[in-house]
C-alpha positions in Angstrom: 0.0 0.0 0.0 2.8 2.5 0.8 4.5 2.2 -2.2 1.6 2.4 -4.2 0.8 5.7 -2.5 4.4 6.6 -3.0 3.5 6.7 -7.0 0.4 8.1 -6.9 2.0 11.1 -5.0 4.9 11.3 -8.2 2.2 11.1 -10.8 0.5 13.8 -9.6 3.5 16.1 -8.9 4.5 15.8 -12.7 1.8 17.8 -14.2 2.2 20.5 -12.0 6.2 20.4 -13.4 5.2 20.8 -17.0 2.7 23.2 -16.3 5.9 25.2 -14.4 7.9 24.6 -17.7 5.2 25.2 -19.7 4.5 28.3 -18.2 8.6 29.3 -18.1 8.6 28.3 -21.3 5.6 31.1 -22.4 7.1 33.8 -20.7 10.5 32.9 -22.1 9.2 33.2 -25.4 6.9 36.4 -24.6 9.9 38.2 -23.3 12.3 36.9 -26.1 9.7 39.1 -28.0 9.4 41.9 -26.3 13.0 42.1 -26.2 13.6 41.5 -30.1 10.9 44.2 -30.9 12.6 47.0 -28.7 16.2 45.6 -30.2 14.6 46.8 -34.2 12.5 50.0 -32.5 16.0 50.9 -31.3 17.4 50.2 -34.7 15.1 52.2 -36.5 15.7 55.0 -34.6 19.1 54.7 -34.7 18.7 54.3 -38.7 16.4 57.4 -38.3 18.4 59.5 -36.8 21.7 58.8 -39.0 19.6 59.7 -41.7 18.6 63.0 -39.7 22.0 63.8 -39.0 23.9 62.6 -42.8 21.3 64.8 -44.2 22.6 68.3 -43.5 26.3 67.3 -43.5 25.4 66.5 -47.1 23.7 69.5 -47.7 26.7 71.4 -46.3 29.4 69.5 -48.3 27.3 70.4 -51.2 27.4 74.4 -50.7 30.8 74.2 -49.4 31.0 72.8 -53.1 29.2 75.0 -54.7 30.9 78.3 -53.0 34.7 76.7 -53.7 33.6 76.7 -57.5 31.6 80.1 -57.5 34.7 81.9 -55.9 36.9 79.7 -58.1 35.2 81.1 -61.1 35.5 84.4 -60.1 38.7 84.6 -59.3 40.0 82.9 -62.7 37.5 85.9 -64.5 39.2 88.6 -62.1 42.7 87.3 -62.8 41.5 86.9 -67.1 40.1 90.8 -67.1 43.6 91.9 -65.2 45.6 90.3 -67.5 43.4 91.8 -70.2 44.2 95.3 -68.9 48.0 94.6 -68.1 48.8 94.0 -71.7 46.5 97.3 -73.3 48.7 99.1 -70.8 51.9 97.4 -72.5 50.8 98.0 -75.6 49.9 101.4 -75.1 53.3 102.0 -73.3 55.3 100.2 -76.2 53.2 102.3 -78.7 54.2 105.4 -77.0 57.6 104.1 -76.4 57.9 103.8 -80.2 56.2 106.9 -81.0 59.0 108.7 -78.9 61.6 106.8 -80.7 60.2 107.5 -84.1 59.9 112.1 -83.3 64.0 111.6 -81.9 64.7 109.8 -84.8 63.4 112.2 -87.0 64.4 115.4 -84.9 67.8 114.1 -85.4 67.0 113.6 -89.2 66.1 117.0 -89.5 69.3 118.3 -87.5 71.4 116.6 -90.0 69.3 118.0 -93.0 69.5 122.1 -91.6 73.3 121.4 -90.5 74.0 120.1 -94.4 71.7 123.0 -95.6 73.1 125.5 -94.1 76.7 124.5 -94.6 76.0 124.3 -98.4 74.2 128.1 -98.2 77.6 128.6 -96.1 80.1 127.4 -99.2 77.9 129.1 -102.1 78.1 132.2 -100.4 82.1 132.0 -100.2 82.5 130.9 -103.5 80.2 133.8 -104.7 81.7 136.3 -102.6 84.8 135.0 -103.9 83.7 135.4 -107.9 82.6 138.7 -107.1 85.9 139.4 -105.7 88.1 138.2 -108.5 85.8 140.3 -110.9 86.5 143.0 -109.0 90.1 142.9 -108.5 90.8 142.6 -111.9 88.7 145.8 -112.9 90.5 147.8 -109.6 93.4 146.6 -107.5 92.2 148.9 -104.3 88.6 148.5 -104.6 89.2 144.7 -104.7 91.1 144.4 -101.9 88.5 146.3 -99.8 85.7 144.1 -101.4 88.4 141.1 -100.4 88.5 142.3 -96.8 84.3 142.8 -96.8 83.6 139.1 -98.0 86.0 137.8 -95.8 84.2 139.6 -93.1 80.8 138.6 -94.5 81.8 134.9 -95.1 82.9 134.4 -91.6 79.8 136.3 -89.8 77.8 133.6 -92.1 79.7 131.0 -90.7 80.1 131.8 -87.3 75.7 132.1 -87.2 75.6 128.6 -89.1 77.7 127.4 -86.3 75.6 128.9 -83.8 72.5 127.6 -85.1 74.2 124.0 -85.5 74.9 123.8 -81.5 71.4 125.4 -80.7 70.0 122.8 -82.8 72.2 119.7 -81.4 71.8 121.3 -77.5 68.3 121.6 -77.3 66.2 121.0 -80.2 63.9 118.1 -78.3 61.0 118.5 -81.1 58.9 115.5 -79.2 59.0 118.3 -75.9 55.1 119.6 -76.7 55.8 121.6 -73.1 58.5 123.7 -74.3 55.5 125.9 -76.3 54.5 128.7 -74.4 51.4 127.7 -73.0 50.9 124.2 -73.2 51.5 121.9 -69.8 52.5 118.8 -69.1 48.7 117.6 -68.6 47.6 119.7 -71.6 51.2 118.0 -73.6 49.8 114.4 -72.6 46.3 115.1 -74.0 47.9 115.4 -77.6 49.8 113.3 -77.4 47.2 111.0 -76.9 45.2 112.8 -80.0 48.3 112.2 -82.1 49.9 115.5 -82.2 53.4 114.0 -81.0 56.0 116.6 -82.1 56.7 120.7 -82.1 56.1 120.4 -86.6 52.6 119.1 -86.5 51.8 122.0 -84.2 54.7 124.6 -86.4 53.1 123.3 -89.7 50.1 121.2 -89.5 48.9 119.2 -91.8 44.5 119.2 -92.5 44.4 116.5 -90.3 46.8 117.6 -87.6 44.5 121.2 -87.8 41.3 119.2 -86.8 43.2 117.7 -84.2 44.5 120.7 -83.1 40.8 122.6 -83.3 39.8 120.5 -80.4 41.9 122.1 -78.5 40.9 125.7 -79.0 39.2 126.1 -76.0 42.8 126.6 -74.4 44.4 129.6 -72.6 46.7 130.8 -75.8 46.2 128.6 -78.2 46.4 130.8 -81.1 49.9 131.5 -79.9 50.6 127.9 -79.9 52.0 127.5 -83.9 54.0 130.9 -83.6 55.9 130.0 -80.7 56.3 126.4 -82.3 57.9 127.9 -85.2 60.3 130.1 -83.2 61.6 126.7 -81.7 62.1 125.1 -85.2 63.6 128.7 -86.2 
C-alpha cells in the first residue's frame, strides 16, 4: 500500500512540473519578443536618426562645393580681365615708347638736313663772294682788296651764325617736348599726345588732319599763340 501511494504522489507532482515549464517556457518566449521588438525599434531610430544627421552634412558639403567653384570662377575671370588690362597698358606704353623713338629719330634727321643745308648756303656764299671778288680785282686793284676784306668779313659772320645755329640745334632741339611751347602743360602736352599730335612740326606746320586735331583744342588759354611760338623753336 505504501508504495503504491508513494507513486500516486509522483504522478501527480509531474503535471504540476510541466505546467511550471510550460508556463517558463511562455514567458521565455513572450519576453524573447518583447526584447527583439525594442532591439529593431531601437534600430530604426538609430537608422532614423543617421539619416537626420547625414542629411545636413550633405547638404553642407554640397554648398561648401558649390561656394569653392563660385569663388573659383570668379577669381579665374578677375585674374582673365587683369591680365586683359596689363597687356592694353603694354601695348599702349610700347606704342608710345615707339612713338618717342620715331619724333627723336626724325628730330635728329632733320638736325642733320638744316646742318647740311646751311653748310651748303655757307660754301655758295664764299664761293660767290669770292667770284665777285676776283671780278673786282681785276677791274681795280684797291677797290678789290676792300671788297676782299668785306667778304671775308661777311663769309665768316655767315659761318660763325651757321655754327651757332648748329649747337642750338644739337643742344636743345627736343621736337617730341610739346611743353616747351608757351602755354601748353605737361597735362595739356599728354592730352595730344594721346590725339596724335606727338612733335613741335605738327603743331609749327600742321597738316588738315593735324589742324582738326588741333581745333579741339581751342578752347585753351593761348592757343592761337601755340604754332608761332612752335615755329620760333624750329627757327
Amino acid at each position: 500500500m505504501a508504495k503504491s501511494s508513494k507513486t500516486s504522489k509522483t504522478q501527480k507532482s509531474r503535471p504540476n512540473v510541466d505546467k511550471i515549464v510550460k508556463k517558463v517556457n511562455k514567458e521565455f518566449e513572450k519576453t524573447s519578443t518583447q526584447i527583439e521588438k525594442l532591439v529593431d525599434d531601437a534600430l530604426k531610430q538609430l537608422d532614423a536618426l543617421q539619416t537626420q544627421v547625414q542629411e545636413p552634412v550633405r547638404k553642407l558639403m554640397k554648398d561648401v562645393e558649390d561656394l569653392r567653384e563660385r569663388e573659383m570662377k570668379r577669381f579665374h575671370d578677375e585674374l582673365d580681365r587683369r591680365m586683359d588690362d596689363f597687356q592694353k597698358i603694354q601695348a599702349q606704353v610700347m606704342d608710345r615708347l615707339g612713338i618717342a623713338q620715331k619724333e627723336a629719330e626724325r628730330g635728329e634727321k632733320s638736325v642733320t638736313r638744316s646742318l647740311e643745308n646751311q653748310a651748303a648756303e655757307t660754301a655758295s656764299t664764299a664761293k660767290k663772294a669770292g667770284k665777285t671778288t676776283a671780278s673786282k680785282a681785276k677791274a681795280t686793284a684797291g677797290k678789290a682788296k676792300s671788297t676782299a676784306r668785306k667778304t671775308t668779313k661777311n663769309t665768316g659772320a655767315v659761318a660763325k651764325q651757321a655754327g651757332a645755329t648748329a649747337t642750338a640745334a644739337a643742344k636743345g632741339n627736343d621736337l617730341s617736348d610739346l611743353t616747351r611751347i608757351k602755354g601748353i602743360g605737361p597735362a595739356t602736352a599728354r592730352k595730344l599726345q594721346g590725339a596724335g599730335i606727338t612733335s613741335i612740326n605738327q603743331i609749327a606746320n600742321p597738316t588738315e588732319a593735324e589742324q582738326e586735331t588741333l581745333n579741339q583744342f581751342s578752347s585753351m588759354k593761348g592757343f592761337r599763340d601755340w604754332p608761332d611760338e612752335a615755329k620760333k623753336l624750329i627757327g
